[in-house]
Structure formats: structure tokens, C-alpha cells
N, C-alpha and C positions, 0 to 999 in steps of 0.2 A: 400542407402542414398548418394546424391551429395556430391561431396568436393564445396568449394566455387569456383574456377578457373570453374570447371563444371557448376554451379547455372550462372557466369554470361556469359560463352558462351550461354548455352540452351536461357537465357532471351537476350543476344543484338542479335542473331538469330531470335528471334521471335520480336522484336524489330526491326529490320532491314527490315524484311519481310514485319510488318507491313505500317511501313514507306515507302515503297519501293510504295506499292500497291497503299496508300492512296494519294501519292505525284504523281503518276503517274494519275490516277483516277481524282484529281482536276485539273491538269494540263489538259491532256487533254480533257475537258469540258471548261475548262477554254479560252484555245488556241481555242477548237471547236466554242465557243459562238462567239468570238472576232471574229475569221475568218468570221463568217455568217456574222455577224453586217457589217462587211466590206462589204462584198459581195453585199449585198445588196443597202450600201450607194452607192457601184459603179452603179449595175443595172439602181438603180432609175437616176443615171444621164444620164447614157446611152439610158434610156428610154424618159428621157428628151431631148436631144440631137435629136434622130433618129424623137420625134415627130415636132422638127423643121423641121427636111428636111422633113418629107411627107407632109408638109403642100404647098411644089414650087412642089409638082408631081400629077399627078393627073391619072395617066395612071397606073394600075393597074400589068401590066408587069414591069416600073420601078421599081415600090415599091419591087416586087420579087429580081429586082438587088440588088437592094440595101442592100434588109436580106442577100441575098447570099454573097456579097463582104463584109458586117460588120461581120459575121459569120465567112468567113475567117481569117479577122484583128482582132477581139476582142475573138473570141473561144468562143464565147457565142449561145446560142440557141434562134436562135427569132422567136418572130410569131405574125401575124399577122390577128389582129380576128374581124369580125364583130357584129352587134351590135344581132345578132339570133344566133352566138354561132358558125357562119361556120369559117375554116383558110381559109384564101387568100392570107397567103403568110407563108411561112415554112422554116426555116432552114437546119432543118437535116433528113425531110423525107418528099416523094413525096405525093402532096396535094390531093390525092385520097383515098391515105391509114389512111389518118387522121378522128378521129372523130368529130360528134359535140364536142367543148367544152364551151358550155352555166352553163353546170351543175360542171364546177371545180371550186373550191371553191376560189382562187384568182381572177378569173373574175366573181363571184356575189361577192365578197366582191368591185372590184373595181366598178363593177355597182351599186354600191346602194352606200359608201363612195369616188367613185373616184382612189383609191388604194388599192389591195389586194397583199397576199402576200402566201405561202403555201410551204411545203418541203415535199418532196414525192419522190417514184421511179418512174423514167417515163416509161411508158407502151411501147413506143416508144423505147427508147434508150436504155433500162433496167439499167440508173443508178440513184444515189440520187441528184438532184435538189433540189436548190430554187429558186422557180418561181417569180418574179414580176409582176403585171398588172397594167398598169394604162389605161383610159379611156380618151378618147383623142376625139374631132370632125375635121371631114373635109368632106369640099361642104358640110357642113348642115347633115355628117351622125355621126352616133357613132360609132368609133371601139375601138378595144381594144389593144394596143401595149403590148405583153408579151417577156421577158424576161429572161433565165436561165443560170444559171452558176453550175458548177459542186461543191458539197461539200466532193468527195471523196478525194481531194488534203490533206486533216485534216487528213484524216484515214493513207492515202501515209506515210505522215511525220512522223506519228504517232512512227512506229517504230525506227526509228531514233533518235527522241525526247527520248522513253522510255531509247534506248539505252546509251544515254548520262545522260538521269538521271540518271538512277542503274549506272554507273561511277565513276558520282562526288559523289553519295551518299554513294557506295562500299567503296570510299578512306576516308570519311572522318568519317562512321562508324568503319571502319578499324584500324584509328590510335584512334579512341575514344576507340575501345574496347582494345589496347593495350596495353592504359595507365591504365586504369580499371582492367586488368588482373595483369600488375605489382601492383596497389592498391590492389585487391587482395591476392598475396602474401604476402603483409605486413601486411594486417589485419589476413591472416593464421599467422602468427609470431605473431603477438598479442595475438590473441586466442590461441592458441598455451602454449603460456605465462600462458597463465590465467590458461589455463586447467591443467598445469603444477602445480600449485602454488595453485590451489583447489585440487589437489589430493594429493599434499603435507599440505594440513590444513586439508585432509581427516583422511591421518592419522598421524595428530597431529603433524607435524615434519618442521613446518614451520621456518626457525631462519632466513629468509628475507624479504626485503620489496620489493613490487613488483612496477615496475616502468612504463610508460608508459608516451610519450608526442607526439605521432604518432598523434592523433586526441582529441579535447575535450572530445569523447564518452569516448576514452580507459582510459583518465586520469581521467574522476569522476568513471568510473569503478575499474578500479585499487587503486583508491583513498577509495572507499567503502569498498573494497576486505581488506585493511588495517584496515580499522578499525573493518571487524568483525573478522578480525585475531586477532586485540588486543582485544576484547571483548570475542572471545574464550579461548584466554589464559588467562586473567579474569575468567573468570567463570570457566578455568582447577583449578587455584588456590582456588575458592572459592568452590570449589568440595572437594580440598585438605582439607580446612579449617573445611567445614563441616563435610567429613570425620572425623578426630583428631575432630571435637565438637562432633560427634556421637559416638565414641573410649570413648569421655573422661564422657560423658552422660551415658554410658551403664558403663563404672566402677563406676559411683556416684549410677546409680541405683543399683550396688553388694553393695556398700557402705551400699544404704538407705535401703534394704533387711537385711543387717548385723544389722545395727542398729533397725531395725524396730524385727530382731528377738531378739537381745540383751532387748529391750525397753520390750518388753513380757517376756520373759525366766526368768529376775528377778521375777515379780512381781507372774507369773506362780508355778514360784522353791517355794518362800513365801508361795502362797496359798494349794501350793499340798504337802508341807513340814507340814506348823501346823495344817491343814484339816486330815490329816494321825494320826499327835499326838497325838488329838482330841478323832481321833476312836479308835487308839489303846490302848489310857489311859482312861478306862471306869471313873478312882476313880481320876482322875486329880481335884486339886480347885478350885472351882469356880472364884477365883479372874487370876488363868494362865488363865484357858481357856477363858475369858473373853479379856485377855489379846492376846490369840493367836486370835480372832474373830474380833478386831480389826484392826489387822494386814492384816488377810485377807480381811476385807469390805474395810482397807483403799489402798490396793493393787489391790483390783476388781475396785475401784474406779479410781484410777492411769489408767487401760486397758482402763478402759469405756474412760478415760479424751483424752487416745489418739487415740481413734476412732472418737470419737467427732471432735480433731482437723483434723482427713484426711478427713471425713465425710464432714466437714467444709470448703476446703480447694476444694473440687470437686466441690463443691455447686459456689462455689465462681468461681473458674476455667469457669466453667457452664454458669454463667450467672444468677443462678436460685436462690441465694441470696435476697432475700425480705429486704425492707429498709421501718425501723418506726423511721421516723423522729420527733421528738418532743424539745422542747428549752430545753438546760440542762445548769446547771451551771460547767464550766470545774472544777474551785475549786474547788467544790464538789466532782464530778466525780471522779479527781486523786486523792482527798485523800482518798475514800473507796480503790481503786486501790493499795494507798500505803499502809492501813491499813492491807488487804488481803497478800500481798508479806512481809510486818514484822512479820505474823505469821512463815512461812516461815523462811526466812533470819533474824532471832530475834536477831546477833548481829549484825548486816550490817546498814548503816545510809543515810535517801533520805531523803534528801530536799527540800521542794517546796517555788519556789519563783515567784515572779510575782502577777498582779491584777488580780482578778476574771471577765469573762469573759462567754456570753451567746453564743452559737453555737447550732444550729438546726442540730440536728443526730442522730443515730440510737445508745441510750444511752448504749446496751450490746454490741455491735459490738466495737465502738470505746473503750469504757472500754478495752477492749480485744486487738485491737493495743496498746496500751497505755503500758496494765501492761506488755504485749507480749516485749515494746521496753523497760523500767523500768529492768524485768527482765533479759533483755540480759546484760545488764549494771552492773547490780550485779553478773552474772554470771561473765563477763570477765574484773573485776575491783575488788580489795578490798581496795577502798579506798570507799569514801563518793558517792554517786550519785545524781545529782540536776534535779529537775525538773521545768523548769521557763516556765511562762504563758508571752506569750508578747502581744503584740496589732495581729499578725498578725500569730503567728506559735505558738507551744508548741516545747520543745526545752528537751531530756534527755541529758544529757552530763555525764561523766564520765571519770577516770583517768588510765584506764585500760592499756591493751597490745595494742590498737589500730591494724588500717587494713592496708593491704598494697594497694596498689592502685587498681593494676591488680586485687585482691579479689574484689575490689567496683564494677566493671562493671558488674558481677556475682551473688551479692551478694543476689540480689533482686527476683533469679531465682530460683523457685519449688525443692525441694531435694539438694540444692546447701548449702556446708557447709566448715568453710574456712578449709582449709586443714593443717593452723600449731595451731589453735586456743587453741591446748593442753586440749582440751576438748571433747572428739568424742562420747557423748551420744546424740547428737542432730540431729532430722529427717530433716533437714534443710527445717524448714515448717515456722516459725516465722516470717521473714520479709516478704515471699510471701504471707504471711497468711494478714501482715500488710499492704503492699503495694495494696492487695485487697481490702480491707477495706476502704482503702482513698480514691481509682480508685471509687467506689459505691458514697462516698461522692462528688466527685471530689476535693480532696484535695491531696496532691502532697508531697515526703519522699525526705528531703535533707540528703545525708551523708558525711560528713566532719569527716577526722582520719588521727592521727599523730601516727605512729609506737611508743611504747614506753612513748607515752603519752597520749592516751585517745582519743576519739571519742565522737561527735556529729549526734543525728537522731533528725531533727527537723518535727514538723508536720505543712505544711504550708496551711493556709486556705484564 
């Protein structure tokens, strides 16, 4: 794999090459085109020129003078053609050796428009010409005054030219790639940086901020690179946090396992205590055993009531809760609720206050938050508990131990039971049990508590 100082020699090398080639290439095509274009502008005057004077000669030997001495003075190739294609006068070779030239294509273009033109190697002289023709008369005949200058002067130069371009272009490729090379090493020190400072967020050990003002690029790079280092260490912390929630989760599930054995183990010890009595006292009275039967239907009943509630409580978790909405009167509603908990709590005293009030709901379910938040209230107060109906909430309050704050964030969470409540028989099933219940209505659990004086759960619709 290249280092970068490697990536930009290999490329201004092949960059320079290119350039080298391509600039030579147009250039000379360029200079080639221009030179002919000249060439030519001069011929045609030259051909103009020479048909003035043949027009004062008439002697057929002069006219050869004449090729002959401008041949010498202009280095040009002349000939002189008639209107059948024969030379009758020749510059650079003797007029025997010459062929018809009827069939070259500068003199049928000059015969037919006046002026032809044509680049060739000449048969003659074996080199690259361009010929001119133009079509001339005299004494009433046709000939043809032809013309040629050499185009290999282009080629001559050629190397010369190339050599001065690769020159200027060597120097000035040269100090471009130099500056480029030093850029180079700065951008390795940048990256450099970088790679530095990812291998250090690799393994978590980052306690700097990584800086860069070298180029726009490195700065929103390095600028990025910060913030998912602060985003990492964010979510290290929130790794932490979960951990200690996961810690503190798995001891409330030893909690809810305790309790949930405790919540059994009485009602079990009950039934397998006067169920044993039972059998072992064949001649027992009718009025005990009747008594011990009770004990145990109302203790089967107890199991059953807390299966129901986890039973309840899945369902709910689930999604798979069914809702029979029908119009109920709340008055009504809370005071079977309160009727039911004074069997119960027979010296304890609840309140209801407020107007009656119609609410479309699921008339067992809400019963069930209701006496669910009632009886927490009796549970964690002995003073009086009220129940008030308002225009917009149902409202239990109480004068109890109240919560503390940090308990309230919690409080509403599955298994979750407050840790000084000085009461520890509870599956912490009750308010998630109640907070489901309203979620299905979409109604909504305010909790307001003052340590030492009591708490408020209102039910807001």
C-alpha cells in the first residue's frame, strides 16, 4: 500500500507525462497547420508574381531562365506545365526525366477551378511538398504555373520546439509537485492525528480534544471526530447507568420471587395445616371443621386472587387486554369500590366527595385501578382517605408516610416497590397494574406526595 508522498509522485509523474505528450501533440499540429497556411499564402503570390513576367517573354528558353534563377533566389520548386500535362520548364530536374503531369491532382483541380493545391512526397526529389497550381494563359495558350516549397522545415524544428517545451513544463511541474509534496506531509500529520486519536477512542482512553485548522476538510473532520467522542463517552455512561438499572432490576426480581414465595407460603402453611387436621381428626365438630374449611376456601381464594393479578398484569403488558366500554356513573362505581374495601378495612374511614359524573369505560377494569389506588391509601395512612370526583380527574388523597421524590420516577414500573414503605408484603404489581388500565382508556396518573404528610393519585380524563 502507498504512503501519500508515494500516491502524489506516482500521479504528478503520470500527470506530467501526460501533459508532456498532449502539449507537444497540439503544438505541433498546431505550428504544422500555421506554417503550411503560410506557405502557401507565399506560393500563391509567388505564382502571381512569376505569371506577370511570363506574360513580356515569349521564347520558351527564357522561361527555363527564369525557373532556374527564381529557384535559386526563392528555394522553391517551379514548373512549368502545359495545357496536355507536358513540363516545359523544371526546376530541380532535367525535362526528360519528368512525367506527364495532367493526372496530379493540383493541376485538374487548377483546371477545372483555376487553382489546385495538393501535399505529397515528390517522386522526384523524395521529399514532402506542397504544391500550388494555378492556370494561367499566354499567346491564347493554357499552361499551368506550379509551385513547391518544402514542409519538412516543421519536422526540422520540431525537435527543438519539443525540447523547450519538456523544459519550461519539467520546471514548472517541478516546483508544483514540490509544493504538493510539502502539502503532503502536512496532510500525513493530520491524518496521522486522526489515526492517533481513533486508536485512542478505540480503546476508550480518549481525555482530548482533537484539533485541526490545516484545511476546512481536517476541521469539520476533527470537529465530527469530537462529537462522537462525546457521544461515546455518553453512551459509556449510559452503559454504566443501565448496568446499576440491570443490578438494581435483578435484585427487585430476588425481592419479587421472595415476596411472591412469601404471598404463597402463608396461604399454603393455612391450607396444608387444617386440611391435615381435618384428616387426622376423624370425630372433629362439625361447627371447627367447618371453621377450618373456610379458612382454607378463603386462602385458595387469596392464591387464586394473586394469579389473577399477574395473569392480569401480562395480559396488559401484552397488549391483549380487551376493552368493554359502556357509560358508567363514577358515583356509583366508587362507592361499590368503597363498599367492598370496608369489609375489609372495617375500622378505616373513606370519603367521597365531589358531583357524579358519566365516563364511557371498561366498568371492571377501572373499578379495579380505583379500589387498587383507594387501597394503597389505606394501606400507607391511618388517618381518613378521600375520594373527590371533579369535573376532569378522580382525585384519592391521603395523610399517610408519603413518597420521596426519587421513589416517584420508579414508582409506576412492573415489580417496583418503594424500598422504606415499612411494609414489604407487596408484588409491586398495583400501580403498573393501574397505570395500564388508564394507558387502554387513555387516561393519564398524576402523583403528587409530601414525605410525612400524605399523597395524592389523581385519575385525569
Amino acid at each position: 500500500m502507498l504512503k501519500i508522498h508515494q500516491l502524489f509522485l506516482r500521479t504528478y509523474i503520470t500527470i506530467f507525462a501526460a501533459i508532456l505528450i498532449t502539449l507537444t501533440l497540439v503544438t505541433y499540429f498546431w505550428a504544422k497547420n500555421l506554417y503550411i497556411n503560410q506557405i502557401e499564402k507565399n506560393l500563391i503570390q509567388n505564382i502571381d508574381t512569376l505569371s506577370i513576367l511570363l506574360k513580356n517573354f515569349n521564347n520558351i528558353e527564357n522561361i527555363k531562365s527564369i525557373v532556374k534563377d527564381l529557384h535559386s533566389e526563392l528555394n522553391l520548386r517551379i514548373t512549368i506545365i502545359d495545357e496536355k500535362g507536358n513540363v516545359i520548364a523544371e526546376s530541380d530536374k532535367d525535362l526528360s526525366e519528368i512525367k506527364n503531369h495532367s493526372n496530379r491532382v493540383e493541376i485538374i483541380q487548377a483546371r477545372n477551378v483555376g487553382l489546385g493545391k495538393d501535399t505529397r512526397k515528390s517522386e522526384t526529389i523524395k521529399k514532402d511538398l506542397l504544391y500550388i497550381a494555378k492556370k494561367i494563359t499566354l499567346n491564347d495558350s493554357i499552361y499551368f504555373v506550379r509551385m513547391a516549397d518544402y514542409t519538412n522545415k516543421i519536422t526540422d524544428n520540431f525537435a527543438k520546439l519539443t525540447l523547450e517545451i519538456f523544459m519550461y513544463i519539467t520546471f514548472f511541474l517541478i516546483i508544483a509537485f514540490l509544493a504538493t509534496y510539502f502539502i503532503s506531509l502536512r496532510i500525513k500529520k493530520e491524518t496521522d492525528n486522526v489515526l492517533y486519536f481513533l486508536t485512542q477512542l478505540t480503546n476508550k482512553k480518549t481525555s482530548f480534544p482533537l484539533k485541526s485548522t490545516y484545511t476546512y476538510e481536517f476541521y469539520k473532520i476533527t470537529k465530527l471526530l469530537n462529537k462522537v467522542a462525546v457521544k461515546l463517552s455518553k453512551k459509556e455512561k449510559q452503559k454504566a447507568k443501565q448496568t446499576a438499572k440491570l443490578k438494581l432490576a435483578n435484585r427487585q426480581k430476588d425481592e419479587i420471587i421472595s415476596a411472591i414465595s412469601h404471598e404463597f407460603k402463608n396461604p399454603i402453611a393455612i391450607i396444608s395445616g387444617y386440611s391435615e387436621s381435618i384428616l387426622n381428626d376423624e370425630k372433629m365438630p362439625l361447627i371447627m371443621k367447618n371453621k377450618f374449611l373456610n379458612k382454607i376456601y378463603n386462602n385458595a381464594n387469596k392464591m387464586s386472587h394473586i394469579i389473577d393479578k399477574l395473569r392480569l398484569t401480562l395480559r396488559l403488558e401484552e397488549g391483549k387486554q380487551e376493552l368493554l366500554l359502556i357509560p358508567c356513573s363514577m358515583k356509583k362505581l366508587i362507592e361499590n369500590c368503597i363498599s367492598d374495601l370496608k369489609d375489609k378495612y372495617k375500622n378505616r374511614e373513606i370519603i367521597l366527595q365531589g358531583e357524579d359524573i358519566n365516563l364511557k369505560v371498561d366498568e371492571t377494569l377501572i373499578s379495579m385501578a380505583i379500589s387498587n389506588l383507594i387501597e394503597n391509601a389505606l394501606k400507607y395512612s391511618e388517618h381518613e382517605v378521600i375520594v373527590n370526583i371533579g369535573e376532569n380527574s378522580i382525585c384519592v388523597i391521603d395523610k399517610g408516610i408519603g413518597i420521596e421524590q426519587k421513589e416517584l420516577e420508579n414508582i409506576n414500573q412492573k415489580f417496583y416497590r418503594i424500598s422504606n414503605n415499612g411494609w414489604n408484603n407487596s408484588l409491586g404489581l398495583g400501580l403498573f397494574i393501574v397505570q395500564s388500565i388508564l394507558n387502554l382508556h387513555h387516561f393519564s396518573l398524576e402523583i403528587t406526595s409530601e414525605i410525612k404528610k400524605g399523597s395524592q393519585f389523581c385519575i385525569k380524563y
